[in-house]
VEXZAVO-445631 format. One line per field, with one value per residue (C-alpha): residue number from 1; residue in one letter; z negated, x negated, y negated. Coordinates in Angstrom, 3 decimals, decimal comma. Each point is the difference from the previous one (the first is absolute). Example, Ala and Ser with C-alpha at 12.3 -4.5 7.8 and 13.67 -1.06 7.14 Angstrom:
2
nr 1  2 $
rest A  S $
zz -7,800  0,660 $
xx -12,300  -1,370 $
yy 4,500  -3,440 $
***
This chain:
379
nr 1  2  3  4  5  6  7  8  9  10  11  12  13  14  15  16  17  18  19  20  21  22  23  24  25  26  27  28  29  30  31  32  33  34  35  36  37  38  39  40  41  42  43  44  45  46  47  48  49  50  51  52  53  54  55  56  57  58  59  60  61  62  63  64  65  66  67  68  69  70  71  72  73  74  75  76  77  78  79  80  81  82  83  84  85  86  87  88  89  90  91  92  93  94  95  96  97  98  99  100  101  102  103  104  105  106  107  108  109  110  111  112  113  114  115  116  117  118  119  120  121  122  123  124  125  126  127  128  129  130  131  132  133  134  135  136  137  138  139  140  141  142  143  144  145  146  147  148  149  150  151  152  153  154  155  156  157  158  159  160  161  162  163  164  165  166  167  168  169  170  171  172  173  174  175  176  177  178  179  180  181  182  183  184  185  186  187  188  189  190  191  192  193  194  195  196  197  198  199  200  201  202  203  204  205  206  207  208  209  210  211  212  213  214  215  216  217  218  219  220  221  222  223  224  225  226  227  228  229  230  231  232  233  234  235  236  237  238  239  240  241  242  243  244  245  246  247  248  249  250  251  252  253  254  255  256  257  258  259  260  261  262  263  264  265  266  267  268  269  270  271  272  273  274  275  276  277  278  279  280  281  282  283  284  285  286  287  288  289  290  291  292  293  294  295  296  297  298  299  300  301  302  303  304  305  306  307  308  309  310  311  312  313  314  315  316  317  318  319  320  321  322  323  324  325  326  327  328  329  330  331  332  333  334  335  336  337  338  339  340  341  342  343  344  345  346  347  348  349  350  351  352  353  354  355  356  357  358  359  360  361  362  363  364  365  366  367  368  369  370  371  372  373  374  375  376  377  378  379 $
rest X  X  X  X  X  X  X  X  X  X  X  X  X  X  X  X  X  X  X  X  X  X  X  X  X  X  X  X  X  X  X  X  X  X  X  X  X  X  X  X  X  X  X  X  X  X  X  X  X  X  X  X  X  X  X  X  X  X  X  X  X  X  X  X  X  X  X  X  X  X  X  X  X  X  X  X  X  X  X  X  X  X  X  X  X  X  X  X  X  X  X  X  X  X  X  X  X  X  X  X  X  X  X  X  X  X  X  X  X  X  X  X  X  X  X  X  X  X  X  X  X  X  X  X  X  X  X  X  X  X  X  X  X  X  X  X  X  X  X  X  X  X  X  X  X  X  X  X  X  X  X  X  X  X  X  X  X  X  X  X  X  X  X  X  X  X  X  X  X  X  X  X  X  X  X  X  X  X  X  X  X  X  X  X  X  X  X  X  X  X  X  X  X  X  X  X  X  X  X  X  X  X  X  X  X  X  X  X  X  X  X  X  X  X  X  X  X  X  X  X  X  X  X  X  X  X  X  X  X  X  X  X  X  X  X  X  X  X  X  X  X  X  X  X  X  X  X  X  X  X  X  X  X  X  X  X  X  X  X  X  X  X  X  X  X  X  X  X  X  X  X  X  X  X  X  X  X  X  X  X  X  X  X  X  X  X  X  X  X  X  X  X  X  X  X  X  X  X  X  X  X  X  X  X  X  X  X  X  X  X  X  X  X  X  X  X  X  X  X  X  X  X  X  X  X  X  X  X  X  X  X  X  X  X  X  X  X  X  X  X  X  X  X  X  X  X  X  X  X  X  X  X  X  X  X  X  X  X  X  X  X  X  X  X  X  X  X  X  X  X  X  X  X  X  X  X  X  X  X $
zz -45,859  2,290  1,228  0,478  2,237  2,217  0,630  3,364  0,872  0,057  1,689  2,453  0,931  0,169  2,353  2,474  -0,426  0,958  3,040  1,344  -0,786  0,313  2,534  1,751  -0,767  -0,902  -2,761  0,166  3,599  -0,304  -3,044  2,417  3,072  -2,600  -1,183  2,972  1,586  -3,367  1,247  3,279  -1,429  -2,537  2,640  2,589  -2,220  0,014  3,466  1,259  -1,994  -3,504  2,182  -2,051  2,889  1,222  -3,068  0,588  3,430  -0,835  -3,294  2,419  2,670  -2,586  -1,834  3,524  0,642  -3,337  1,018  2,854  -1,619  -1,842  2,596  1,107  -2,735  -0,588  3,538  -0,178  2,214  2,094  1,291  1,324  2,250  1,123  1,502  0,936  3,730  0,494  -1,231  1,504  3,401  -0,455  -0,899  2,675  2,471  -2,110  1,271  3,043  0,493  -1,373  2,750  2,178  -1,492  -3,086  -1,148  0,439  -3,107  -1,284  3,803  -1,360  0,721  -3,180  -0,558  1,431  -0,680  -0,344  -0,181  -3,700  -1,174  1,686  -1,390  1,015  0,333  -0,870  -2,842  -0,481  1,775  -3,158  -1,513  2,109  1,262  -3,093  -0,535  3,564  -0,056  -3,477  1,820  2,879  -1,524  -3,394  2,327  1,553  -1,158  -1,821  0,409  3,272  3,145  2,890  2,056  -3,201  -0,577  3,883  -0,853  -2,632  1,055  2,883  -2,371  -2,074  3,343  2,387  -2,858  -0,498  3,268  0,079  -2,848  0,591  3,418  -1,556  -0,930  -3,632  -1,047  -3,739  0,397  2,388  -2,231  -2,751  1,379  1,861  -3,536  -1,554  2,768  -0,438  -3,623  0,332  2,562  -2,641  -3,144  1,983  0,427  3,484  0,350  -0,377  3,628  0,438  -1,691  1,322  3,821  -0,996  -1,294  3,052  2,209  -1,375  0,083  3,473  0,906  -1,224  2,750  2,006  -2,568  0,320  3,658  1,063  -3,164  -2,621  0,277  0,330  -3,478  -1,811  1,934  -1,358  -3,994  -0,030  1,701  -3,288  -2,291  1,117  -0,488  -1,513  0,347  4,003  -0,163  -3,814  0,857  2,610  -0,268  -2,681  -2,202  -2,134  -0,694  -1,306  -2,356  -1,680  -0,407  -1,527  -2,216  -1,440  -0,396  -1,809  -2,374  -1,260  -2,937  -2,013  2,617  -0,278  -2,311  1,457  2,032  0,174  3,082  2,900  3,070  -0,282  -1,521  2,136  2,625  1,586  -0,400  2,691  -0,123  -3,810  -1,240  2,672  1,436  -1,684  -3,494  -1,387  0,489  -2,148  -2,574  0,426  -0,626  -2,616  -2,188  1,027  0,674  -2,997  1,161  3,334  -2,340  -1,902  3,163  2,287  -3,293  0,202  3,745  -0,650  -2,580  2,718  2,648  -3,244  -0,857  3,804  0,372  -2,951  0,892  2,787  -1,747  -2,158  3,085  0,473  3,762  2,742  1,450  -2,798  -0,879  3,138  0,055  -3,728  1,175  3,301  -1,911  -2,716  2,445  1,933  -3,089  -0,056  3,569  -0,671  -3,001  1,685  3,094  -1,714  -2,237  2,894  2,144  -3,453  -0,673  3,736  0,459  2,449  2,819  -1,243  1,653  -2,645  -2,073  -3,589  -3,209  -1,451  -2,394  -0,030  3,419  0,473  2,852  0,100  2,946  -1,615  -3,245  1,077  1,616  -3,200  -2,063  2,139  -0,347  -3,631  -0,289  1,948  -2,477  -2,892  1,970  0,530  -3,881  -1,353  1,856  0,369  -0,975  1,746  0,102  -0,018  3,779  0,846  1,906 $
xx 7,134  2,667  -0,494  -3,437  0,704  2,233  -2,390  -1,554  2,878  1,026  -2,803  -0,100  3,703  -1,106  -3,098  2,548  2,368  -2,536  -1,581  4,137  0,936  -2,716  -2,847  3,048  -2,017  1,303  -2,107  0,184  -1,222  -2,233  -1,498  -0,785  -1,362  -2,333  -1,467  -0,530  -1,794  -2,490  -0,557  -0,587  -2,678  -1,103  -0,559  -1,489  -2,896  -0,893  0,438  -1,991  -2,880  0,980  -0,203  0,759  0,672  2,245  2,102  -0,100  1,032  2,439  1,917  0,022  1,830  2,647  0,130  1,392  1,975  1,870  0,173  2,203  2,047  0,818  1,054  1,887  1,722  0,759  1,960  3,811  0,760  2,022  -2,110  -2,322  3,209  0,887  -3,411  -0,403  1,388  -2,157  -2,986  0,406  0,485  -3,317  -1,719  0,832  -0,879  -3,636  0,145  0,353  -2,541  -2,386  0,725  -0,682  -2,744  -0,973  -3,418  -2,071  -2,071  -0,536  1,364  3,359  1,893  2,022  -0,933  0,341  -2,363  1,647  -3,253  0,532  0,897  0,081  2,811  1,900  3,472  0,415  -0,051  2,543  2,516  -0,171  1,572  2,761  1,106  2,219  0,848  1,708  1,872  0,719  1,572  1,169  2,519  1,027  1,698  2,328  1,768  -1,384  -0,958  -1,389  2,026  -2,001  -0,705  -1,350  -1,727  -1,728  -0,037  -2,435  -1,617  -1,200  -1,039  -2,007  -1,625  -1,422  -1,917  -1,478  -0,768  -1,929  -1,862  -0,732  -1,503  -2,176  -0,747  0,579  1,908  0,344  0,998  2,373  1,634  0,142  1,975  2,329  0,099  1,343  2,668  1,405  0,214  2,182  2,210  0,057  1,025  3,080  1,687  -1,534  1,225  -1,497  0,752  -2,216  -2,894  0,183  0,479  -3,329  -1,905  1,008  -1,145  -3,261  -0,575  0,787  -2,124  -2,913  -1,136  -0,049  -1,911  -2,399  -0,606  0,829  -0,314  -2,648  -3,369  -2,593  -1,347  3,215  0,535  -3,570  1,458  2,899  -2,021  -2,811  3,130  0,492  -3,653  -2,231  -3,160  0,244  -1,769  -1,591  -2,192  2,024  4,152  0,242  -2,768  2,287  2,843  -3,083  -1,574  3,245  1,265  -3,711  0,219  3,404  -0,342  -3,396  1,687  1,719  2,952  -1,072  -3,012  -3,753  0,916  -0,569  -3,174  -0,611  1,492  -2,985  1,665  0,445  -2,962  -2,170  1,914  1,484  3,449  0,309  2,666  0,085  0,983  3,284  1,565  -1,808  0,080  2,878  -3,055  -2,569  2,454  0,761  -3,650  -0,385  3,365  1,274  3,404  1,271  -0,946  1,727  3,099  0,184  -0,725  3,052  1,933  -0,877  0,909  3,109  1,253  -0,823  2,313  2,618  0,194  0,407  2,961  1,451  0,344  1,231  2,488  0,853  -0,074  3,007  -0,208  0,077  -2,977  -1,925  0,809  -1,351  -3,217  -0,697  0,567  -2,109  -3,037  0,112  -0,170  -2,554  -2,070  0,297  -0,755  -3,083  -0,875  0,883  -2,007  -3,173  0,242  0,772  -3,007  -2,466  1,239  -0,245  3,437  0,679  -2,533  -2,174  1,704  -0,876  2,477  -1,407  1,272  2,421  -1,714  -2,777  -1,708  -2,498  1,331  1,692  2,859  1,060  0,444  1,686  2,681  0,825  -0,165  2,723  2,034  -0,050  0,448  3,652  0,418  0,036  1,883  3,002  -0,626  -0,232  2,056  3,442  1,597  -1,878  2,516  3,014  -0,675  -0,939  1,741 $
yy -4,335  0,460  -3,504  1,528  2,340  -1,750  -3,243  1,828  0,428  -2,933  -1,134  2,174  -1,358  -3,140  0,319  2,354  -2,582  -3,206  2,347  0,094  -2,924  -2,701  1,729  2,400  3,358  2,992  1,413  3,537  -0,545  -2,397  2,705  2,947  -2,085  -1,490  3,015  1,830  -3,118  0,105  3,865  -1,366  -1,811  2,575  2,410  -2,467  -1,147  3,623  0,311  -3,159  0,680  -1,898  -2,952  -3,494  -1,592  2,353  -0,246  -3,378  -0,165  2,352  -1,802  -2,983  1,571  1,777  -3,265  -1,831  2,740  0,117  -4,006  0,488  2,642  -2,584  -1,643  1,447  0,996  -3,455  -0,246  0,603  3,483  -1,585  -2,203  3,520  0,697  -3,653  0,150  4,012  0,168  -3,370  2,169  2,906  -1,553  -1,848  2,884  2,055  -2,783  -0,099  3,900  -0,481  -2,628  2,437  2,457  -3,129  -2,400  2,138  0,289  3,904  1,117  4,195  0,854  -1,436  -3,174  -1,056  -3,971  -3,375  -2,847  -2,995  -1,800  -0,503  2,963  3,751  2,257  3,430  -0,818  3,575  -1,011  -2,521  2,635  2,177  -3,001  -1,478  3,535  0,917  -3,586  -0,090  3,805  -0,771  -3,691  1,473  2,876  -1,576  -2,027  2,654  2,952  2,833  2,354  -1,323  0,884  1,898  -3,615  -1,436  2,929  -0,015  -4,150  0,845  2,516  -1,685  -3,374  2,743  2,179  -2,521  -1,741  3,820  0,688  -3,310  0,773  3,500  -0,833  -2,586  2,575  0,313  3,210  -0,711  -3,727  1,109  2,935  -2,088  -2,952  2,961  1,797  -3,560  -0,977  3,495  0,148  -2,689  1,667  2,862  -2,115  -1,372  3,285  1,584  3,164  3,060  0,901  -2,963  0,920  3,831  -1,740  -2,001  2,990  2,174  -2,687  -0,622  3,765  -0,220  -2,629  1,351  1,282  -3,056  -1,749  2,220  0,602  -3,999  -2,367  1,289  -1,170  3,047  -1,640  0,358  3,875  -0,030  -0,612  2,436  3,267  -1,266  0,207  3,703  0,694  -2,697  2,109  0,263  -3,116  -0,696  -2,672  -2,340  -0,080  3,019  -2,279  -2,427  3,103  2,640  -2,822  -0,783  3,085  1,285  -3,469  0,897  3,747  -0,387  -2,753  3,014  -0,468  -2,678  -1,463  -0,993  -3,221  -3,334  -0,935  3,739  0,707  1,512  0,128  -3,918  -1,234  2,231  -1,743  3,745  -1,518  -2,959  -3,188  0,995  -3,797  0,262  2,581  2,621  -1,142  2,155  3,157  -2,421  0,170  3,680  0,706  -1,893  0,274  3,030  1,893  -1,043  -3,894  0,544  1,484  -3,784  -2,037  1,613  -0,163  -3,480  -0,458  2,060  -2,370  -3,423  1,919  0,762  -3,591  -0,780  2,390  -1,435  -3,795  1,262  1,951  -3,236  -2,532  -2,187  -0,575  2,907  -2,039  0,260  3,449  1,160  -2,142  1,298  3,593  -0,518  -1,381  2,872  2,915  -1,550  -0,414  3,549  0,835  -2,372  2,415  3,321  -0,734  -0,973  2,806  2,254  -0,966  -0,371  3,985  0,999  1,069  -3,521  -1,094  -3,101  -2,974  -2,553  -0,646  -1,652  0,927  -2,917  -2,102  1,978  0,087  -3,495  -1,677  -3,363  0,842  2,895  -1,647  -3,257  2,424  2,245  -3,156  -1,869  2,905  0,176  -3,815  0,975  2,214  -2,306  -2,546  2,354  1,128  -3,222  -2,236  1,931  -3,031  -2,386  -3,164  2,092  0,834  3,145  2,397 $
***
């Protein structure tokens, strides 16, 4: 009997022990993404009409995305900062060439057609921006000294600026929201971070008067008062907040959500999703999916924790609290206390960018988990 009782354990060793050592996953990880990418699903069958073909579509695209985490998992972490200043420097060229040659579409100029293929390089930023501070000061004394600070700081503002005047405000806080986190992990100082606050405070004003667009002003004066305008910029904020207050504590059930299916609730399969769910499962389904989300970010703080290289540490770090950002912004602009600005939900939103983004980052993830030894090499 005892024998008995220990056999799934012993299983359950062995398949955590395969994922780490023969496909380079960490299984606890790998556990959590899993299952809130089947509630992605759950909740977007509801939301796109019990569509088979959206399910489809949709396994598909999480399918190729677990594929490259994969990936990347498989590629030793040194090899993300041999190539990271090379990256970065590419990328920001790619951003300036949209300022120069980039292609218009939504009032907004964000890709480049390369006759092949049209991308945002936006996009590729939130990538090789914590790979290159994480590069850049693991190479130099911490905590950072004031140039290295103003070094990075700069690396991590003019790709911003770029971005933001694309303009795209929630690409552009992201990627500033990842190069800082990494400024954070190696040891700024808290006379930093209060000089930063103080400064952003301060320039508020200017970014109102000289840099925001009058449809951004437009989104924050709705987030003081989304009925001012209920049917134009106050429209998305009023549905979602009347789709997750009527889903109540324990929600409609599944497929009984209204304000989606009698299509009040717009962009519910993307950015809006998070309310479909609401709706339909309820406060105490919102309760298990941040728990969910909370232990992704947990894991992420912990191979950080356990990294062997300060390069790694700080990647692992970076790419956890942007998760979160990712999560808190969403939830933020689904609950109406952020303006909309289109940020998806991780791993729940439909969207391919989005997705191959988050997945990359948790294929560094279980790189720097899984191959702390790689060779005997790392730092």
């Amino acid at each position: 009997m005892a024998s008995d009782r220990l056999q799934p354990t012993r299983w359950g060793d062995r398949l955590g022990t395969t994922l780490r050592s023969v496909f380079k996953l960490d299984p606890i990880l790998l556990f959590f993404v899993a299952v809130i990418a089947m509630i992605g699903v759950v909740a977007g069958y509801s939301a796109a009409e019990q569509s088979e073909a959206w399910v489809e579509r949709s396994i598909v695209r999480l399918g190729l995305g677990f594929g490259l985490m994969l990936l990347i998992a498989q590629i030793p972490q040194r090899w993300f900062f041999a190539v990271a200043p090379w990256l970065y420097a590419m990328v920001a060229l790619m951003l300036v060439a949209v300022w120069l040659v980039g292609d218009m579409g939504g009032g907004a100029r964000r890709w480049l057609d390369l006759g092949v293929i049209r991308f945002q390089p936006a996009e590729l930023m939130k990538v090789a921006m914590p790979m290159m501070i994480a590069w850049f000061l693991a190479r130099r004394p911490l905590p950072p000294r004031p140039l290295d600070v103003l070094v990075a700081v700069l690396a991590v503002g003019i790709p911003t600026v770029l971005i933001a005047g694309q303009p795209d405000l929630g690409s552009s806080l992201l990627i500033m929201a990842s190069g800082l986190f990494v400024l954070f992990f190696a040891g700024l100082s808290w006379w930093y971070l209060g000089a930063f606050v103080g400064l952003v405070i301060a320039a508020m004003p200017v970014m109102w008067f000289f840099v925001m667009h009058a449809y951004q002003k437009e989104r924050v004066l709705t987030l003081l008062d989304p009925t001012s305008d209920p049917l134009g910029a106050g429209y998305h904020t009023i549905q979602s907040m009347i789709a997750i207050g009527s889903g109540g504590v324990w929600g409609k059930g599944w497929l009984q959500g209204t304000q989606s299916h009698l299509d009040f609730l717009p962009e519910g399969t993307t950015d809006f999703i998070l309310a479909v769910y609401a709706e339909e499962f309820g406060l105490m389904g919102l309760l298990v999916l941040f728990l969910l989300y909370l232990a992704v970010i947990w894991r992420g703080l912990w191979i950080a924790e356990h990294a062997e290289s300060v390069e790694g540490r700080l990647l692992a770090a970076s790419i956890s609290m942007t998760f979160m950002v990712y999560v808190l912004v969403n939830a933020g602009m689904v609950l109406g206390l952020l303006p909309v600005v289109g940020a998806p939900l991780p791993l729940m939103s439909y969207g391919g960018t989005a997705l191959v983004t988050i997945m990359v980052g948790l294929g560094m993830l279980m790189s720097i988990r899984t191959q702390r030894s790689f060779l005997g090499h790392n730092r």
